[in-house]
BAFI-3210 file (N, C-alpha, C; in Angstrom, 3 decimals, decimal comma, padded with zeros to 6 digits):
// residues 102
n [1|2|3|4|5|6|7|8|9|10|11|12|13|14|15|16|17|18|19|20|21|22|23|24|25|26|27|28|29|30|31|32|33|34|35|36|37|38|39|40|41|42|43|44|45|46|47|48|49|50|51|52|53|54|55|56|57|58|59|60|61|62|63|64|65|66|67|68|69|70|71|72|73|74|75|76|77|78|79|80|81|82|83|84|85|86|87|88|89|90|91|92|93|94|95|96|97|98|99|100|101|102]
n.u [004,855|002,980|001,919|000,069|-000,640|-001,538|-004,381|-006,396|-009,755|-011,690|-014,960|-016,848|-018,691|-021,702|-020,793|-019,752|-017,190|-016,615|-017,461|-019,245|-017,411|-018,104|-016,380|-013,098|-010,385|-007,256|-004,087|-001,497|001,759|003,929|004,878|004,380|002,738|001,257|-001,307|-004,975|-008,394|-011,151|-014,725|-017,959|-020,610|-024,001|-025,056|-023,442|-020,738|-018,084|-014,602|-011,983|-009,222|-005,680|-002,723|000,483|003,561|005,047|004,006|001,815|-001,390|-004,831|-007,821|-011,316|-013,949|-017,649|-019,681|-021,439|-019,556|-017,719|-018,154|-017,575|-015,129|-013,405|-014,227|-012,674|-010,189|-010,290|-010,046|-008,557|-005,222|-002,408|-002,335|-002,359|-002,028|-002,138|-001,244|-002,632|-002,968|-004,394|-006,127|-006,598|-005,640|-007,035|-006,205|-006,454|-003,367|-002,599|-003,497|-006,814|-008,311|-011,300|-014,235|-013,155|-014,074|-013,156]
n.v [015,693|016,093|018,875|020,225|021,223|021,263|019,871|017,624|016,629|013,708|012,796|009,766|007,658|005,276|002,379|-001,468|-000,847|001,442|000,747|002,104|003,976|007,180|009,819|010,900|012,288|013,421|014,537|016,565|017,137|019,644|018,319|015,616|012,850|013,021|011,231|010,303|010,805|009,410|009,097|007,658|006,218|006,693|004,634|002,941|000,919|001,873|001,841|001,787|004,003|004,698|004,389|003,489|001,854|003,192|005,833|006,848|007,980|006,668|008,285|007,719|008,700|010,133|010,621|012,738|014,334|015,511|018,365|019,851|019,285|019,620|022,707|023,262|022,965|024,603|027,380|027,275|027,828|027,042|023,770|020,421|017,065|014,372|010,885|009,630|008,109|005,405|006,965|008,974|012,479|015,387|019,297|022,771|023,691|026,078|027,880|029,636|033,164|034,239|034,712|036,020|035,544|034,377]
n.w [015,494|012,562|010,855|009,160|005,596|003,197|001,119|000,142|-000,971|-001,719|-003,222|-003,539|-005,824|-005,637|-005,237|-005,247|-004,810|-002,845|-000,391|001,557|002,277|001,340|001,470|001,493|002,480|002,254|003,819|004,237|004,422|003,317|000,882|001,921|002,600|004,973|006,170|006,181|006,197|006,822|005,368|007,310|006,291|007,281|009,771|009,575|010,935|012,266|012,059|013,352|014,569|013,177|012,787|010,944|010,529|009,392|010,451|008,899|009,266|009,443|010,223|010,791|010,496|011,390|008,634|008,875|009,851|007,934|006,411|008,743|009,526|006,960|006,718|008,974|008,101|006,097|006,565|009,291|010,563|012,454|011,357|012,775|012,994|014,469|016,455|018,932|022,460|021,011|019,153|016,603|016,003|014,905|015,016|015,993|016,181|017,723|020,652|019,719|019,635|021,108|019,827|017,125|014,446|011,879]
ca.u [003,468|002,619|001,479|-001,254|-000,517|-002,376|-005,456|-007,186|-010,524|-012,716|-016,643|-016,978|-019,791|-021,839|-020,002|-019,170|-015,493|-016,544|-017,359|-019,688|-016,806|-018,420|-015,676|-012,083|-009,160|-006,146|-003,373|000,000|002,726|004,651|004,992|004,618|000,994|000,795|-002,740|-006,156|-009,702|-012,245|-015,845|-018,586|-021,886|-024,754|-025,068|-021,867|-020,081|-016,977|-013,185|-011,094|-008,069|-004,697|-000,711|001,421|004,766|006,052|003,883|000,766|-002,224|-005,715|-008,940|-012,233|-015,319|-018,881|-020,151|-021,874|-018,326|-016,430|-018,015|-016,511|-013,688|-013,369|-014,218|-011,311|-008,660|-009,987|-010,313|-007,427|-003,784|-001,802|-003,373|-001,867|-003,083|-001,571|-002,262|-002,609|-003,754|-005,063|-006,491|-006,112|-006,576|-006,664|-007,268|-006,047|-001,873|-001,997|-004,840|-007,338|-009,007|-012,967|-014,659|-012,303|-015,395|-012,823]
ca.v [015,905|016,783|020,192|019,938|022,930|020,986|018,693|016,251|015,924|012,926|012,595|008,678|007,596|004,511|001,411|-001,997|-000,689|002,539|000,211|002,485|005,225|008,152|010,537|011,462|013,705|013,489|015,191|016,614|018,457|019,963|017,286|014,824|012,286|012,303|010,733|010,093|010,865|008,505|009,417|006,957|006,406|006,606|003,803|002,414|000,456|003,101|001,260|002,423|004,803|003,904|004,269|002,837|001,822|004,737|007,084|007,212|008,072|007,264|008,592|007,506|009,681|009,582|011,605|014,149|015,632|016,327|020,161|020,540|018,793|020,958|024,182|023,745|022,511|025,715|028,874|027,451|027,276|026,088|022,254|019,532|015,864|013,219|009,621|009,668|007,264|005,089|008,028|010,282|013,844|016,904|020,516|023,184|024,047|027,137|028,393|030,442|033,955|034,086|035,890|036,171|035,802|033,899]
ca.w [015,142|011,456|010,586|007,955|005,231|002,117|001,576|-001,285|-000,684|-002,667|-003,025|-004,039|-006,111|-005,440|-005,941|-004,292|-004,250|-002,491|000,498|002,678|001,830|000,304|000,744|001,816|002,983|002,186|004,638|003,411|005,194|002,517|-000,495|002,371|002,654|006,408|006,499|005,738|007,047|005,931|006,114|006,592|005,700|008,869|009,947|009,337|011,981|011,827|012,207|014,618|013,693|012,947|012,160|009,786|010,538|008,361|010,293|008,498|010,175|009,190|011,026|010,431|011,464|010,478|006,943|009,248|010,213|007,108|006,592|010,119|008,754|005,628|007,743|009,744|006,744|004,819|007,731|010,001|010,604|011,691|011,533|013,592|013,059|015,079|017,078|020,652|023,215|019,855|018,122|015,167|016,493|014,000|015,343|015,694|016,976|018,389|020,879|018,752|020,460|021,436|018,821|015,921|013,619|009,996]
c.u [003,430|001,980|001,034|-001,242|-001,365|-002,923|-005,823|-008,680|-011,331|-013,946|-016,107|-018,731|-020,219|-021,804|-019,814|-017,605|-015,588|-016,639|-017,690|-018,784|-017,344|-017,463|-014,323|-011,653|-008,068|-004,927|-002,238|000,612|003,889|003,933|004,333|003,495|001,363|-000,336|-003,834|-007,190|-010,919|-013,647|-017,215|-019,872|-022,793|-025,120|-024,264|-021,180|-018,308|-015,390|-012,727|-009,560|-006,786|-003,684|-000,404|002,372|005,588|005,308|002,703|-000,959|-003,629|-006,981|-010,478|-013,836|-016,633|-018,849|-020,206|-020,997|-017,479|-016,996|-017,582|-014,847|-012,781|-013,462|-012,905|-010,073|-008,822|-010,208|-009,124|-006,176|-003,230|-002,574|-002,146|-002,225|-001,572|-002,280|-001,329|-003,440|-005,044|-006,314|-006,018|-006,722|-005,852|-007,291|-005,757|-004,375|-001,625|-003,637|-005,150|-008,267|-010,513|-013,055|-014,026|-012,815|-014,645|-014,069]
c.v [016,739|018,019|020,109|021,549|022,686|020,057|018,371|016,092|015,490|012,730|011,106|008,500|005,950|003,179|-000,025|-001,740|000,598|002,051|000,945|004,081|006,660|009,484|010,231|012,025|013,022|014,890|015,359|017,319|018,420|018,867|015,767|013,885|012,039|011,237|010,843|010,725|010,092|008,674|008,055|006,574|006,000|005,629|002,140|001,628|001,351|001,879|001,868|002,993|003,724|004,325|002,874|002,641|002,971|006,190|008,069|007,254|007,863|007,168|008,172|008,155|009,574|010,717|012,885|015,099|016,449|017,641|020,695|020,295|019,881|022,100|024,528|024,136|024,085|027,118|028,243|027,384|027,744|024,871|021,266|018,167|014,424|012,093|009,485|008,678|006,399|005,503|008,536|011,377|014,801|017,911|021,761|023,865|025,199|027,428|030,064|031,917|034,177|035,340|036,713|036,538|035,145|034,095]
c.w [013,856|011,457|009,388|007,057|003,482|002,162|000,493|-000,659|-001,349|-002,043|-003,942|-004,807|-005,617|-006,057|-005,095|-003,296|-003,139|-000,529|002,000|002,969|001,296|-000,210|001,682|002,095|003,050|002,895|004,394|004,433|004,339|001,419|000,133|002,496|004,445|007,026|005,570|006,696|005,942|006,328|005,642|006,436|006,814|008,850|009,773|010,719|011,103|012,621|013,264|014,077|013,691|012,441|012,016|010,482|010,570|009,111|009,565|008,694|009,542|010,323|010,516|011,333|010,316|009,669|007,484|009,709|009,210|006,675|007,898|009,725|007,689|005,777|008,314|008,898|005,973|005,536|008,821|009,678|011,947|012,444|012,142|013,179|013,725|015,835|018,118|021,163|022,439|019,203|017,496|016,025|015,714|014,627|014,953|016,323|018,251|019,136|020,223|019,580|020,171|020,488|017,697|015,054|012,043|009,283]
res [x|x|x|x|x|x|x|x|x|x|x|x|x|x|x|x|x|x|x|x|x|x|x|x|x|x|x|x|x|x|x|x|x|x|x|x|x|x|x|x|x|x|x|x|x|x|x|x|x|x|x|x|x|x|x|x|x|x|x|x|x|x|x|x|x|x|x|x|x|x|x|x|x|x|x|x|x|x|x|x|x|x|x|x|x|x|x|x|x|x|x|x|x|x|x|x|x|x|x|x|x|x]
***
């Protein structure tokens, strides 16, 4: 299970190529591209996640999550993201204590 320690994330503008896309995440561990997160536009019929061969994971969640998304990637560690029971699941590795307040 990858450990998520750097991130990419794209705003798309509106395009045919952007394809309901508006933005991104890109998932690294070390140098490494573990994954994707694809966010997509309300009312979107949303894909269903997915691995690569090699191991490469992408997730697809609606628009309204990536500031939860982006919350986590930039106030936690350590990050996790793996595919389980044909899901992508990113959180967080270690349990976190009530009332921390990041």
């Amino acid at each position: 299970m990858p450990l998520v320690d750097k991130y990419h994330v794209w705003f798309y503008g509106r395009s045919a190529s952007a394809k309901g896309v508006p933005a991104k995440v890109a998932l690294y561990e070390g140098s490494s591209l573990v994954g994707h997160i694809h966010f997509h536009d309300t009312g979107m019929t949303i894909p269903t996640d997915s691995q690569t061969t090699s191991g490469e994971i992408t997730m697809h969640l609606p628009i309204a999550m990536l500031p939860y998304v982006v919350d986590i990637l930039r106030n936690e560690k350590p990050i996790t993201y793996d595919f389980a029971g044909g899901k992508a699941v990113l959180g967080t590795a270690a349990p976190e204590p009530v009332g921390e307040g990041e």
